[in-house]
PQR file of N, CA, C, O and H, with PARSE charges and radii, in Angstrom:
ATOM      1  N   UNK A   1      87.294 109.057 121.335 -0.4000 1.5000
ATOM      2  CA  UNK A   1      87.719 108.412 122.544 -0.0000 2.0000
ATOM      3  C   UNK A   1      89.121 107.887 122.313  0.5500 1.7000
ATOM      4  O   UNK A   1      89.448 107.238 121.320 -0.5500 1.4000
ATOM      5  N   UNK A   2      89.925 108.222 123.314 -0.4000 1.5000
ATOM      6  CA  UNK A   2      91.624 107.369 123.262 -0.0000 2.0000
ATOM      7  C   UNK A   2      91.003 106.397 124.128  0.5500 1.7000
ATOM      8  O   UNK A   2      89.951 106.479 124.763 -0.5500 1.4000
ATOM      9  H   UNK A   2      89.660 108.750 124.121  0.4000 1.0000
ATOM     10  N   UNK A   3      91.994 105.294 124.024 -0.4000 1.5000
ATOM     11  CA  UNK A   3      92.309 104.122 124.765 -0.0000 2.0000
ATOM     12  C   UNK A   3      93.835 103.574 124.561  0.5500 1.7000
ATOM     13  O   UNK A   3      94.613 103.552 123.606 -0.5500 1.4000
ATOM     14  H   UNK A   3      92.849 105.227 123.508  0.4000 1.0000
ATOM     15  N   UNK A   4      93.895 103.063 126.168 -0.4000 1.5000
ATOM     16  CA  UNK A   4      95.567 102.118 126.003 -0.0000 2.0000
ATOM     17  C   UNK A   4      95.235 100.804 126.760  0.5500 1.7000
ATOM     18  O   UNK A   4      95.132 100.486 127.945 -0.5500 1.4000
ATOM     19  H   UNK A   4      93.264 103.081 126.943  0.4000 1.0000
ATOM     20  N   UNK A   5      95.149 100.362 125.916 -0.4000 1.5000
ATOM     21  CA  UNK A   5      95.046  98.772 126.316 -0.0000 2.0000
ATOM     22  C   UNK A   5      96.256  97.644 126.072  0.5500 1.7000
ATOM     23  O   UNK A   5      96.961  97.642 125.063 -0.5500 1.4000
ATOM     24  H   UNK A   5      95.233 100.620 124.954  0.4000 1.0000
ATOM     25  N   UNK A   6      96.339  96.968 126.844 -0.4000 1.5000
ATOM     26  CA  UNK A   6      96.893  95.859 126.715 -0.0000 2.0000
ATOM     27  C   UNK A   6      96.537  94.288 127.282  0.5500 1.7000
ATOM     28  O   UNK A   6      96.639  93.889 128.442 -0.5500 1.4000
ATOM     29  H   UNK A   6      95.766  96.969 127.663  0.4000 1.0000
ATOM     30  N   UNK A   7      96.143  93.626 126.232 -0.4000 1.5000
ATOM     31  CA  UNK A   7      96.182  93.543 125.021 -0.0000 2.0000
ATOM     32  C   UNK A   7      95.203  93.586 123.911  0.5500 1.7000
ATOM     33  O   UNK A   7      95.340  93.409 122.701 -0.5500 1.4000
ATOM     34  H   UNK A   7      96.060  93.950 125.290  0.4000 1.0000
ATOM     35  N   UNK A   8      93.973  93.926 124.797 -0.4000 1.5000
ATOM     36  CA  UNK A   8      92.647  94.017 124.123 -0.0000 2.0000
ATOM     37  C   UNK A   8      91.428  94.752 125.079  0.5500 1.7000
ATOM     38  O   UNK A   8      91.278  94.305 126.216 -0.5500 1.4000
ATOM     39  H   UNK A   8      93.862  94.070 125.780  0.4000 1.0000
ATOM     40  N   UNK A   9      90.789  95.582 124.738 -0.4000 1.5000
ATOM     41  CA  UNK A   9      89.672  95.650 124.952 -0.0000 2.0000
ATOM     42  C   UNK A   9      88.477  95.674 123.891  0.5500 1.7000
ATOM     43  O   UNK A   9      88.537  95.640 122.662 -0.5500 1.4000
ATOM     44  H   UNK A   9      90.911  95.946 123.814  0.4000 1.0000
ATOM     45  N   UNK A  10      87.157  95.755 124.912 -0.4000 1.5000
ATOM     46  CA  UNK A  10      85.857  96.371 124.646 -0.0000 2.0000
ATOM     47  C   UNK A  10      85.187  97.352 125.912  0.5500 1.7000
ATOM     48  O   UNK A  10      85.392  97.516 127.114 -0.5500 1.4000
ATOM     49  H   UNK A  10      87.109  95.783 125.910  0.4000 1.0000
ATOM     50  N   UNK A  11      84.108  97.980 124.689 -0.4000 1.5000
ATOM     51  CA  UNK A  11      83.777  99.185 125.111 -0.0000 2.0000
ATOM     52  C   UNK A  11      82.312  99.326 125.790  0.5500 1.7000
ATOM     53  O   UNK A  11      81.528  98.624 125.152 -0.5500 1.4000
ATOM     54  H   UNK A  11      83.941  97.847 123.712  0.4000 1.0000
ATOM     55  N   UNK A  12      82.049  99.600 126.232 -0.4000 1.5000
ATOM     56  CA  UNK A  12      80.428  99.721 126.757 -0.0000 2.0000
ATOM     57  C   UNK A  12      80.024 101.124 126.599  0.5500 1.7000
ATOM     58  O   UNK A  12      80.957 101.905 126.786 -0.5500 1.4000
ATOM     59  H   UNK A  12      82.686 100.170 126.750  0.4000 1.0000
ATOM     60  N   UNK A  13      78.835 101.696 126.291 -0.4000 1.5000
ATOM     61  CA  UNK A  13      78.601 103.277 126.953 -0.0000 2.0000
ATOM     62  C   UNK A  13      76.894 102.506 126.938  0.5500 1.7000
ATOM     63  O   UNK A  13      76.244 101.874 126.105 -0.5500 1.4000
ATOM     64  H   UNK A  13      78.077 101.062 126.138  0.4000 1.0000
ATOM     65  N   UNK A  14      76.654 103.000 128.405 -0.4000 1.5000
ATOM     66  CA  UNK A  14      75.094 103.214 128.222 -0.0000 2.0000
ATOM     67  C   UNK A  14      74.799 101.674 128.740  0.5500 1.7000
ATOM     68  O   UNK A  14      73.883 101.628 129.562 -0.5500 1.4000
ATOM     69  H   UNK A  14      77.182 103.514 129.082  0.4000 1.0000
ATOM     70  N   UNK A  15      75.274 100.673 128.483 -0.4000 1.5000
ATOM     71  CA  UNK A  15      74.539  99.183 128.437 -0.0000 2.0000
ATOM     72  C   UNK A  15      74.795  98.601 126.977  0.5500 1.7000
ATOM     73  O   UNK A  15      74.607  97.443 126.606 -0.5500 1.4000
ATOM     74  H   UNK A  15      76.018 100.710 127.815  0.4000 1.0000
ATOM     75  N   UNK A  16      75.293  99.738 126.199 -0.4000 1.5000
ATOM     76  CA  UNK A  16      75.473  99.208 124.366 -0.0000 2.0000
ATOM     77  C   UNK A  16      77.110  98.940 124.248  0.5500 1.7000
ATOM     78  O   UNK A  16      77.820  99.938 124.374 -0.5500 1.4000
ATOM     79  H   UNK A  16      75.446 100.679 126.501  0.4000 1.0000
ATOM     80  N   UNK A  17      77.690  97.793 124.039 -0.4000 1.5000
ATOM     81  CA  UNK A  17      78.836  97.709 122.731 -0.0000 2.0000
ATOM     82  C   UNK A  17      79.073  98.895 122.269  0.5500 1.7000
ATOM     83  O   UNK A  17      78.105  99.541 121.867 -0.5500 1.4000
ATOM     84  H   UNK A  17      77.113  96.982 123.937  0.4000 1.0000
ATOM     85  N   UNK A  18      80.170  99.376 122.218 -0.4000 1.5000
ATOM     86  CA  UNK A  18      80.520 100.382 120.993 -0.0000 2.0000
ATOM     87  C   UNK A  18      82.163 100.441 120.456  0.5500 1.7000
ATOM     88  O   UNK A  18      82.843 101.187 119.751 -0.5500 1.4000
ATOM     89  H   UNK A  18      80.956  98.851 122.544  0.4000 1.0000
ATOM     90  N   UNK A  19      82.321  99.402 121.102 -0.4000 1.5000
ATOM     91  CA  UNK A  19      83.631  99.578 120.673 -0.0000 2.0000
ATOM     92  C   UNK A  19      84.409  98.229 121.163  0.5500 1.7000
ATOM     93  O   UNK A  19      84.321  97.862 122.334 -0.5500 1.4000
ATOM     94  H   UNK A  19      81.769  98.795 121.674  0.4000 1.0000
ATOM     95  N   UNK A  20      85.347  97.351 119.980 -0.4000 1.5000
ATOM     96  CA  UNK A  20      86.707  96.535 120.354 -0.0000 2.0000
ATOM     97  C   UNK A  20      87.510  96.736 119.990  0.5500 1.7000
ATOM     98  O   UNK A  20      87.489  97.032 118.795 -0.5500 1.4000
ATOM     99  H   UNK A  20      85.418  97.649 119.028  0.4000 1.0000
ATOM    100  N   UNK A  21      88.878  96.738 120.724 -0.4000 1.5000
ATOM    101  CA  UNK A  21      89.948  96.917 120.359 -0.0000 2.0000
ATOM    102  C   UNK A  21      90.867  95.960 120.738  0.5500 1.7000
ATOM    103  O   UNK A  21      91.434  95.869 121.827 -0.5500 1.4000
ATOM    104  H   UNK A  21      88.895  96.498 121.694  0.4000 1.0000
ATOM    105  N   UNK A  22      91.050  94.776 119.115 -0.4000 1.5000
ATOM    106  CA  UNK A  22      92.345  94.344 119.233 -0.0000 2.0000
ATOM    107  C   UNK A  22      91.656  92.912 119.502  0.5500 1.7000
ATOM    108  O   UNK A  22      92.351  91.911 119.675 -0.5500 1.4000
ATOM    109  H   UNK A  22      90.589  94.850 118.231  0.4000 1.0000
ATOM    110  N   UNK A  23      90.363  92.876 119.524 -0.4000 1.5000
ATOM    111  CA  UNK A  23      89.336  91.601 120.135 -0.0000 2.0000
ATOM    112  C   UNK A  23      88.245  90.899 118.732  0.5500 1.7000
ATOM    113  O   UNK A  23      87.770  91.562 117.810 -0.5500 1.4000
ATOM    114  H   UNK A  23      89.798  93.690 119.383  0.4000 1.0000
ATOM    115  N   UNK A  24      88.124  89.831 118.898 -0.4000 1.5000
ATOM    116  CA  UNK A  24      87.234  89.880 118.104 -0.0000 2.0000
ATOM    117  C   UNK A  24      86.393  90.261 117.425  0.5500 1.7000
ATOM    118  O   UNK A  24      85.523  90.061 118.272 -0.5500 1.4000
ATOM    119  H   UNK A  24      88.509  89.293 119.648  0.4000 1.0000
ATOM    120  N   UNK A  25      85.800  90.689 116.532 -0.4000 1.5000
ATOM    121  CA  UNK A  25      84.702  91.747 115.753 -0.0000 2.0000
ATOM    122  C   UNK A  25      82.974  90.597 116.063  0.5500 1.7000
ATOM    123  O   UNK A  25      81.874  91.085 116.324 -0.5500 1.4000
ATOM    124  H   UNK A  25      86.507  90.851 115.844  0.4000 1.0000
ATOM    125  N   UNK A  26      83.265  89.130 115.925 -0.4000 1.5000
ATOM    126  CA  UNK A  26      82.100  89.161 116.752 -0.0000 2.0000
ATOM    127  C   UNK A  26      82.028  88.300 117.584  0.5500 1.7000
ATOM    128  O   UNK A  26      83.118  87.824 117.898 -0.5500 1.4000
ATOM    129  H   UNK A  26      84.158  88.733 115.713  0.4000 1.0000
ATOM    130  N   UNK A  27      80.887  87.770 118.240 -0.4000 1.5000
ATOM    131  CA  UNK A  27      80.654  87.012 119.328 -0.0000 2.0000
ATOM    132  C   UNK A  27      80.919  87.605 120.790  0.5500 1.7000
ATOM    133  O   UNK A  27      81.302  88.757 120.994 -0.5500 1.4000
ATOM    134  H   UNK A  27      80.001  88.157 117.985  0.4000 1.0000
ATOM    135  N   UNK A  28      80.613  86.485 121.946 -0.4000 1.5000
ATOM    136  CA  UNK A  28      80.531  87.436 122.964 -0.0000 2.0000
ATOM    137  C   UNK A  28      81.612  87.631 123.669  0.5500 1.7000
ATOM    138  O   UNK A  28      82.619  87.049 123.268 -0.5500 1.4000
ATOM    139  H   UNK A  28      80.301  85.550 121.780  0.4000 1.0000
ATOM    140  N   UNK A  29      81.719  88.465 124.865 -0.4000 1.5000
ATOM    141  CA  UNK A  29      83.397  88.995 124.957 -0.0000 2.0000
ATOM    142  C   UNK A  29      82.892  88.879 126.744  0.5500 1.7000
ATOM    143  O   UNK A  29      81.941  89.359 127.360 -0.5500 1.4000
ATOM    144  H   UNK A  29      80.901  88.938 125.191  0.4000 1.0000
ATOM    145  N   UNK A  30      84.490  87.666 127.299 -0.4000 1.5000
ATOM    146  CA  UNK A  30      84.056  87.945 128.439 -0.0000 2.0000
ATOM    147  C   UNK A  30      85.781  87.839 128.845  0.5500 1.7000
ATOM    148  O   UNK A  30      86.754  87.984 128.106 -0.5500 1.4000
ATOM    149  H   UNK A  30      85.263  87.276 126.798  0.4000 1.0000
ATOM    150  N   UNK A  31      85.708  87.515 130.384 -0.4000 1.5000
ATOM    151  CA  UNK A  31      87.620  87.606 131.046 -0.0000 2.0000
ATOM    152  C   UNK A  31      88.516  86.689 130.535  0.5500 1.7000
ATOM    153  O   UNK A  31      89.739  86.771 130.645 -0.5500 1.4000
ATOM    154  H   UNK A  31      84.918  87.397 130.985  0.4000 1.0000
ATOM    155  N   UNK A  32      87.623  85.423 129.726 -0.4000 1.5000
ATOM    156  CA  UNK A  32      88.633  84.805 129.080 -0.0000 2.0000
ATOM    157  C   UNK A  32      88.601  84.910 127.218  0.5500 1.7000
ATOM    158  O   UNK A  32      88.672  83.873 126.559 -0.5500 1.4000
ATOM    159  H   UNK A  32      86.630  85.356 129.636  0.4000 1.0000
ATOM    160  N   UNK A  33      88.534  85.704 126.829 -0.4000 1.5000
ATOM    161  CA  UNK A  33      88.702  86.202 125.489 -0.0000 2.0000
ATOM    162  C   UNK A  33      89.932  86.166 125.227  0.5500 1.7000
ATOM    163  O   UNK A  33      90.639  86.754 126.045 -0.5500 1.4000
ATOM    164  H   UNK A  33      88.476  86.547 127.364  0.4000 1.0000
ATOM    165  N   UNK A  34      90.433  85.692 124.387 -0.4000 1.5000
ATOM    166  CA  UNK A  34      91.652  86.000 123.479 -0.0000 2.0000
ATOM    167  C   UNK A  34      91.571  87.523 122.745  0.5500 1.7000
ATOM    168  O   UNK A  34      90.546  88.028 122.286 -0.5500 1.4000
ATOM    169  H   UNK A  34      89.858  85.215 123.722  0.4000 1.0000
ATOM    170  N   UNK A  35      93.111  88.201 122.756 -0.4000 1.5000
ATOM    171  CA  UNK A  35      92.860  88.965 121.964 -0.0000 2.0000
ATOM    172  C   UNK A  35      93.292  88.926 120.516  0.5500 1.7000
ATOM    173  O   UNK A  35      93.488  87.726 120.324 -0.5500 1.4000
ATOM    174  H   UNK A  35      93.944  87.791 123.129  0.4000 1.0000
ATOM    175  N   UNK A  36      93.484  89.405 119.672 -0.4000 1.5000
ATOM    176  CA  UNK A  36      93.652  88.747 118.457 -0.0000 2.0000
ATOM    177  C   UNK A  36      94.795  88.905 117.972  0.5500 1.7000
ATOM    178  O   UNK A  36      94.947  88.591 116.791 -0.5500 1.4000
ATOM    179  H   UNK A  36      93.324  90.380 119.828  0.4000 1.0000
ATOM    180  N   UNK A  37      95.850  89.399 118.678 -0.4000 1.5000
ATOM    181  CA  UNK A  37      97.472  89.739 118.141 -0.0000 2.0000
ATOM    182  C   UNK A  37      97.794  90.277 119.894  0.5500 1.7000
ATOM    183  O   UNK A  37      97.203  91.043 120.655 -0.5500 1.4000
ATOM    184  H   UNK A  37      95.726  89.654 119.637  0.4000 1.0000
ATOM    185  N   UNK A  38      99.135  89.353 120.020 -0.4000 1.5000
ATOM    186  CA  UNK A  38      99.768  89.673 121.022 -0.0000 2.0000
ATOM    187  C   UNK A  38     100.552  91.467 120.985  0.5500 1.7000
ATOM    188  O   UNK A  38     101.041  92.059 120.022 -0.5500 1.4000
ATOM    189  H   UNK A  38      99.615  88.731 119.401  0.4000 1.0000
ATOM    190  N   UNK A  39     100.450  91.769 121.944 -0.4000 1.5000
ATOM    191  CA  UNK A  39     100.899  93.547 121.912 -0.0000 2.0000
ATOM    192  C   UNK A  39     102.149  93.529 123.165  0.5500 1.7000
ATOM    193  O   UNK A  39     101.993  92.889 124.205 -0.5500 1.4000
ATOM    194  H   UNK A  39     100.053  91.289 122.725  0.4000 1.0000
ATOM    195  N   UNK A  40     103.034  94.105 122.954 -0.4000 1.5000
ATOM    196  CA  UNK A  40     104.030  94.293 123.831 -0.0000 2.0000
ATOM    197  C   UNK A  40     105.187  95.435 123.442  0.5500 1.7000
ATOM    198  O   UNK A  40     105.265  95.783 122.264 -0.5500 1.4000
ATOM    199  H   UNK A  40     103.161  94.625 122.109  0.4000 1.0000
ATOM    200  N   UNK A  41     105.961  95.935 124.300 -0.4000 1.5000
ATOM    201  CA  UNK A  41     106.932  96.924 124.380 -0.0000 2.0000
ATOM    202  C   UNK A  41     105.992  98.079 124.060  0.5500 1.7000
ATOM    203  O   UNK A  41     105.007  98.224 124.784 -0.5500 1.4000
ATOM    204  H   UNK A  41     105.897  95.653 125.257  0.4000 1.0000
ATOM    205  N   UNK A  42     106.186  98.855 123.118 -0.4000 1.5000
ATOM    206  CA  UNK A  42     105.714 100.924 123.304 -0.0000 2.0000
ATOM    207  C   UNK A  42     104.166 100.525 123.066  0.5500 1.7000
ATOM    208  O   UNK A  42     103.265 101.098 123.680 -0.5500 1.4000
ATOM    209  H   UNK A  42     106.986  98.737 122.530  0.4000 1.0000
ATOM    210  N   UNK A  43     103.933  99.518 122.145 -0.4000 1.5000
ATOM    211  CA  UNK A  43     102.295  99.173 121.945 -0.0000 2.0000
ATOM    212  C   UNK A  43     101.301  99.301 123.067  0.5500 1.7000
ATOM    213  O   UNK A  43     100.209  99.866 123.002 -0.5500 1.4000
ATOM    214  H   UNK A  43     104.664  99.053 121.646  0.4000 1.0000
ATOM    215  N   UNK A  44     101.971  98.537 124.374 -0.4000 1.5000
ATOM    216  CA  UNK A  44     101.456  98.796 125.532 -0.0000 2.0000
ATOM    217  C   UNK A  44     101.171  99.830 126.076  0.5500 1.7000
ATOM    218  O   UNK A  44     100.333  99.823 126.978 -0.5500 1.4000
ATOM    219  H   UNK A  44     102.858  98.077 124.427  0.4000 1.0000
ATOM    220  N   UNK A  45     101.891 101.182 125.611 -0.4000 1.5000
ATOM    221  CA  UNK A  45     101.414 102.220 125.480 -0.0000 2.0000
ATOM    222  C   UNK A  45     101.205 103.090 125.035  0.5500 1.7000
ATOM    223  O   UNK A  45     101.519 104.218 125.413 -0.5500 1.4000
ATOM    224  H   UNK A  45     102.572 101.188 124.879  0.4000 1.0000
ATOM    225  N   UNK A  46     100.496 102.713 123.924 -0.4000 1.5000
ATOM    226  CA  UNK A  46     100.025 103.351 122.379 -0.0000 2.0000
ATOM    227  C   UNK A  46      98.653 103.823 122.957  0.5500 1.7000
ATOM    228  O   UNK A  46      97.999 103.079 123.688 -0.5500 1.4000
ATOM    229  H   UNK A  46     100.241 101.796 123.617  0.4000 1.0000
ATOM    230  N   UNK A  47      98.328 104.784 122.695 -0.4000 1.5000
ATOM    231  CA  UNK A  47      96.155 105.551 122.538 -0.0000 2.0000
ATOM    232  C   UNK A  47      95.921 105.035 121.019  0.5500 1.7000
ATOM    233  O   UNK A  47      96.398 105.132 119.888 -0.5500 1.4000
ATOM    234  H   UNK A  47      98.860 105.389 122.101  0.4000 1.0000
ATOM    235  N   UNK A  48      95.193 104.610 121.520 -0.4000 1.5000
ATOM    236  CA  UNK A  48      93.980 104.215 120.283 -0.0000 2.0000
ATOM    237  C   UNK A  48      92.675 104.661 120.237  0.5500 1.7000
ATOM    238  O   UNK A  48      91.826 104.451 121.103 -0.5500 1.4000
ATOM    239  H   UNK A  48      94.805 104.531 122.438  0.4000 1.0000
ATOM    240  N   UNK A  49      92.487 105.466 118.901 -0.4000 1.5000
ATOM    241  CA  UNK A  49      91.667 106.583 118.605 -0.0000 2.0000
ATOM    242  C   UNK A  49      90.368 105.633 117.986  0.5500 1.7000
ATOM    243  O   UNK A  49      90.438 104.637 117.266 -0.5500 1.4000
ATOM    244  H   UNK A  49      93.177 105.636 118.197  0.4000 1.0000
ATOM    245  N   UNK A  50      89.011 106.414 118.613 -0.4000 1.5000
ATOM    246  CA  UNK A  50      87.769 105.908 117.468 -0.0000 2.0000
ATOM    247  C   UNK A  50      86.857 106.887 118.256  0.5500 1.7000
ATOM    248  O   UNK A  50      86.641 107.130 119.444 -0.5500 1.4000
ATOM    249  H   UNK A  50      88.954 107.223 119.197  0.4000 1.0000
ATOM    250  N   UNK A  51      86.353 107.410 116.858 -0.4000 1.5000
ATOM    251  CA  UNK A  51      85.141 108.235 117.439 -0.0000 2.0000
ATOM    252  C   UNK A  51      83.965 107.817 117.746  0.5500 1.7000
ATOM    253  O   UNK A  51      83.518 107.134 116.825 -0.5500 1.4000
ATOM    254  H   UNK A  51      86.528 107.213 115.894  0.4000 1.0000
ATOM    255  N   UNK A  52      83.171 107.919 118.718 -0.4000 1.5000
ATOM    256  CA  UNK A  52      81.791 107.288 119.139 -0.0000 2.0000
ATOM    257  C   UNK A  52      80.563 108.180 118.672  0.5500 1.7000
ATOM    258  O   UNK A  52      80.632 109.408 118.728 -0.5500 1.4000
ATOM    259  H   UNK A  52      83.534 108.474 119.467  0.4000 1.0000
ATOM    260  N   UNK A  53      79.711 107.676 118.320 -0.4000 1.5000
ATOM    261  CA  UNK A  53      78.463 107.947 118.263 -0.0000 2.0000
ATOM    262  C   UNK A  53      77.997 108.358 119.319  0.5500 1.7000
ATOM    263  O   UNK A  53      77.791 107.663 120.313 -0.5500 1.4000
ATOM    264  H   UNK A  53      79.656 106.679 118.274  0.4000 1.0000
ATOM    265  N   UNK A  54      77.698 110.015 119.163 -0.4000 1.5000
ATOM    266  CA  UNK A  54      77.152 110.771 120.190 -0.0000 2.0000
ATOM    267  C   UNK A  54      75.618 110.564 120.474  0.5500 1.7000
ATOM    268  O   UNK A  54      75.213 111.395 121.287 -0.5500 1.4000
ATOM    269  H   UNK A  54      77.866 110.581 118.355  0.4000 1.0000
ATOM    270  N   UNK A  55      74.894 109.911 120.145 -0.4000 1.5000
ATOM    271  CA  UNK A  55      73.722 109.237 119.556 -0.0000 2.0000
ATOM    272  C   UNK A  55      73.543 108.463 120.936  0.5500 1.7000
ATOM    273  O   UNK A  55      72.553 108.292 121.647 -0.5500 1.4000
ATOM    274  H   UNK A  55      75.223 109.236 119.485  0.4000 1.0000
ATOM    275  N   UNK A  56      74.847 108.067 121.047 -0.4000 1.5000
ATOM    276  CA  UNK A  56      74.482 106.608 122.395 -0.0000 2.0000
ATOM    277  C   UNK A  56      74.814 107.188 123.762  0.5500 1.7000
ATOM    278  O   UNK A  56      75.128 106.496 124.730 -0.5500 1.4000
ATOM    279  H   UNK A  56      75.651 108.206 120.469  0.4000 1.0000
ATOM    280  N   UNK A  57      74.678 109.085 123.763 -0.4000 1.5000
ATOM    281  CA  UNK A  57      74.939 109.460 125.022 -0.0000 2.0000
ATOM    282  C   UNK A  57      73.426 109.847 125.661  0.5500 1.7000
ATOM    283  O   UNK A  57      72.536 110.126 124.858 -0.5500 1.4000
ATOM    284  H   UNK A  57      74.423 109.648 122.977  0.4000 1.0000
ATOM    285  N   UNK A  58      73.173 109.863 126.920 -0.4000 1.5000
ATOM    286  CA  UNK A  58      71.930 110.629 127.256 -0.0000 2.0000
ATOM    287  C   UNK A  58      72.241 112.006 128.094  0.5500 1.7000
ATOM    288  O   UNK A  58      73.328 112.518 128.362 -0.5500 1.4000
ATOM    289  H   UNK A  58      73.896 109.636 127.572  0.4000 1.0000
ATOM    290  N   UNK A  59      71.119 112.359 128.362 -0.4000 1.5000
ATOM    291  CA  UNK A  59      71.575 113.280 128.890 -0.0000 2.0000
ATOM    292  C   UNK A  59      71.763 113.126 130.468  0.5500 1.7000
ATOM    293  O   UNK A  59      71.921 111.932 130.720 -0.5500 1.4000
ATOM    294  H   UNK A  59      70.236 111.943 128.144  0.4000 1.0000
ATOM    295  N   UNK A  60      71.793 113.771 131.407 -0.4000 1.5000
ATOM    296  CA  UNK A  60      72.653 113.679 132.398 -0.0000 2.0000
ATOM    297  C   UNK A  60      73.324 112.569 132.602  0.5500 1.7000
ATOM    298  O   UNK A  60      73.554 112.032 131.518 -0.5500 1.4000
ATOM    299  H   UNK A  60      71.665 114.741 131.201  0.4000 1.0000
ATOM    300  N   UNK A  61      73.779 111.926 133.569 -0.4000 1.5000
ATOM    301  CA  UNK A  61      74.367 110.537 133.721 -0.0000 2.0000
ATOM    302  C   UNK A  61      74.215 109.591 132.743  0.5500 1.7000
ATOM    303  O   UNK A  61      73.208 109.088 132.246 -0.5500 1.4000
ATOM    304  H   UNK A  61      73.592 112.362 134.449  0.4000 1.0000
ATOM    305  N   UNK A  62      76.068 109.346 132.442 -0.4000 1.5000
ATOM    306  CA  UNK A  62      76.303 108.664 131.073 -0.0000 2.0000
ATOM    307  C   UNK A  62      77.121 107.188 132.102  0.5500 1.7000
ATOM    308  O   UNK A  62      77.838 107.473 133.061 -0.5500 1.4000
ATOM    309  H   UNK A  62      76.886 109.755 132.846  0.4000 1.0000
ATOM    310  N   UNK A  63      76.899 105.895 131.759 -0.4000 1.5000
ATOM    311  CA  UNK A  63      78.120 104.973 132.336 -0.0000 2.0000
ATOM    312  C   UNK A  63      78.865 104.433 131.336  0.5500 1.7000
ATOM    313  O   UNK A  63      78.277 103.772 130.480 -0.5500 1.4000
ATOM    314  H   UNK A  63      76.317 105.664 130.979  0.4000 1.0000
ATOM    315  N   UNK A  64      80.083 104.590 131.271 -0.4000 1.5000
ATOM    316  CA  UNK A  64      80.962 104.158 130.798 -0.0000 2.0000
ATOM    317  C   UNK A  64      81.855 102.797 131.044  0.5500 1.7000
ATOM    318  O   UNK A  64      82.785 102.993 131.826 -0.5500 1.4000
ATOM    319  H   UNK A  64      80.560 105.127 131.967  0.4000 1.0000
ATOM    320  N   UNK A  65      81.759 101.491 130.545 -0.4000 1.5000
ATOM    321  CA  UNK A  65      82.468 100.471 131.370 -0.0000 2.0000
ATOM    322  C   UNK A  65      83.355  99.672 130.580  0.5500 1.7000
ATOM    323  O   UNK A  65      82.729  99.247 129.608 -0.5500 1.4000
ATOM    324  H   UNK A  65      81.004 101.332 129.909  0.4000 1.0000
ATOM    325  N   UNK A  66      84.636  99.257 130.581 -0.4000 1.5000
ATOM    326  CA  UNK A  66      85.929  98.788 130.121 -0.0000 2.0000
ATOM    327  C   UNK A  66      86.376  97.594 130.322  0.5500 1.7000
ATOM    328  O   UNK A  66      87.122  97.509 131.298 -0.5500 1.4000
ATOM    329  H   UNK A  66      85.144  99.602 131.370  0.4000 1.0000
ATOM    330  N   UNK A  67      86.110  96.251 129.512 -0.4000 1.5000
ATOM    331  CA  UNK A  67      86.738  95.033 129.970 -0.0000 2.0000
ATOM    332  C   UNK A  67      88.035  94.280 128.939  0.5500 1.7000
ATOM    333  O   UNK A  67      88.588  93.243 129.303 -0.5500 1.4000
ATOM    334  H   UNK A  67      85.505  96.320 128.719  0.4000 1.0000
TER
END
């Protein structure tokens, strides 16, 4: 999966966590989260790579959600 975030996300697939970027590693993650290093100029639009566990897909209809 790419992602361009600024300045942080997390990942959802399914209803499961699978992914933060740039956010805390734990506890819970909501609109007022800090992210953990300010990002600005080309960073803002950098892809950021991580492969997911195909494990957490089903079959037909997958939801995907980004905060």
């Amino acid at each position: 999966m790419y992602l361009v975030r600024d300045d942080g996300a997390v990942v959802w697939l399914n209803g499961k966590e699978v992914w933060r970027s740039n956010l805390p590693v734990e506890g819970a993650i909501d609109f007022g989260t800090w992210a953990t290093a300010a990002v600005s100029g080309t960073d803002e639009s950098t892809f950021f790579d991580q492969t997911l566990d195909p494990a957490n897909l089903r079959a037909g209809r997958n939801v995907l959600a980004i905060e």
